[in-house]
VOLO-412404 format. One record per residue (C-alpha): residue in three letters; x, y, z. Coordinates in steps of 0.5 Angstrom, whole numbers, padded with zeros to 4 digits, always signed. Layout:
<pts>
ALAXYZ;...
</pts>
This chain:
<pts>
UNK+0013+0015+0017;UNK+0010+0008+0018;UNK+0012+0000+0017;UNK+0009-0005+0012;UNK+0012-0011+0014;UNK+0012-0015+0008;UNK+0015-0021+0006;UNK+0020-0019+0000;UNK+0024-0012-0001;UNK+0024-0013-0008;UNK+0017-0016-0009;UNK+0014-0011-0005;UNK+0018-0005-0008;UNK+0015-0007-0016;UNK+0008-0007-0013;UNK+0008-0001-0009;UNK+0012+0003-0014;UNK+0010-0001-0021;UNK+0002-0002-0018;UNK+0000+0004-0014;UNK+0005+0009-0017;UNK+0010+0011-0011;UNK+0016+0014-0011;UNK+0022+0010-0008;UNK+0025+0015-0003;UNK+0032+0009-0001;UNK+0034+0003-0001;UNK+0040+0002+0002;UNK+0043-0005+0005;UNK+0045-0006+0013;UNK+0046-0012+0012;UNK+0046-0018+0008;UNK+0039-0020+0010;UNK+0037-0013+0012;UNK+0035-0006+0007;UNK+0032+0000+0009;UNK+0027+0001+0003;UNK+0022+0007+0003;UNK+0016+0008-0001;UNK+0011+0014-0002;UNK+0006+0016-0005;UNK+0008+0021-0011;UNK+0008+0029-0006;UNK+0006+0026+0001;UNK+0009+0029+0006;UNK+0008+0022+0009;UNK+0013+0015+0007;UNK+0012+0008+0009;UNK+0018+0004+0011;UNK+0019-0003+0008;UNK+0020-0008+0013;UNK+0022-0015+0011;UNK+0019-0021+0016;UNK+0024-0023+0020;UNK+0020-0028+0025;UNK+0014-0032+0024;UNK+0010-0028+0029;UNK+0012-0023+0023;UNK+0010-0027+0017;UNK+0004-0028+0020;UNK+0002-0020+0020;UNK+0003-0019+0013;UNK-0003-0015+0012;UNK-0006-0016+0018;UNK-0002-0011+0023;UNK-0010-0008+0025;UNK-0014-0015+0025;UNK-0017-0015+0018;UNK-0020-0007+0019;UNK-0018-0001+0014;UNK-0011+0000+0016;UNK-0008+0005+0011;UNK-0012+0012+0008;UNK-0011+0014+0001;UNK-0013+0021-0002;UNK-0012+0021-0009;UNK-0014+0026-0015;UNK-0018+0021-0020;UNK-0021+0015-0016;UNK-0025+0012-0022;UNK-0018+0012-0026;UNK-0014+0010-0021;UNK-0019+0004-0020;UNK-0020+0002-0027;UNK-0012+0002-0027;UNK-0011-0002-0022;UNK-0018-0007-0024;UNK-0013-0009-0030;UNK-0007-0010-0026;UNK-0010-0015-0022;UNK-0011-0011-0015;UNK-0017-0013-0011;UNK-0022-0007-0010;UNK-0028-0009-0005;UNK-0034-0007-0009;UNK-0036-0001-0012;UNK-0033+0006-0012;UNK-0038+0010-0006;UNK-0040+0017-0006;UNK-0040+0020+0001;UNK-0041+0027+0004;UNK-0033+0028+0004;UNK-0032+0025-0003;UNK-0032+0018-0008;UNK-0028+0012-0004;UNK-0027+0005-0005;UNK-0022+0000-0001;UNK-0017-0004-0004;UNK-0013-0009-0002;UNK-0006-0009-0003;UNK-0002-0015-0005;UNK-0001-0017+0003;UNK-0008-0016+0005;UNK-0008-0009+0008;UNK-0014-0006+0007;UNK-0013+0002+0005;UNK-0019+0006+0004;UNK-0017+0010-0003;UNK-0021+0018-0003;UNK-0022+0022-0008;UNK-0024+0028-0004;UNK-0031+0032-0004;
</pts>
């Protein structure tokens, strides 16, 4: 599992399970300020733990935890679907769908900034 500092449950909830389609896994409250929120992408063995900002040192890392680099990798079945789903949603895709030796990808910025590389596998 990974954290994704973010600055509302809710909101970040919405985008991750409305906008990219993953699964809500929990979300449990432990205090009133606090809820343990997990997402992933629909059959991955691998999860993401919503962590909302606590701090000002935290606000400042939402969607820049790596500097501004690719931070979190996607493998997907249909890249060029996908992209044309999110393009009408309003997500921001950086250029053009590539093709590489491994497979077609593109990064995409999630609504807090992060950078993900999203691949269709060769």
């Amino acid at each position: 599992m990974l954290t994704l500092v973010v600055p509302d449950y809710d909101d970040a909830i919405a985008h991750y399970v409305g906008d990219w389609g993953f699964e809500l896994l929990e979300d449990r409250s432990l205090s009133p300020e606090k809820r343990w929120v997990r997402v992933a992408p629909k059959g991955s063995p691998t999860g993401f733990l919503l962590a909302k900002a606590a701090n000002p040192d935290q606000v400042r890392a939402i969607g820049y935890q790596t500097g501004g680099r690719v931070f979190l990798f996607l493998h997907v079945d249909n890249l060029h679907e996908l992209v044309a789903q999110w393009t009408h949603a309003g997500m921001h895709i950086e250029g053009p769908i590539r093709t590489e030796d491994y497979g077609f990808v593109c990064v995409v910025q999630d609504r807090y900034g992060n950078r993900w590389d999203v691949i269709q596998p060769a």
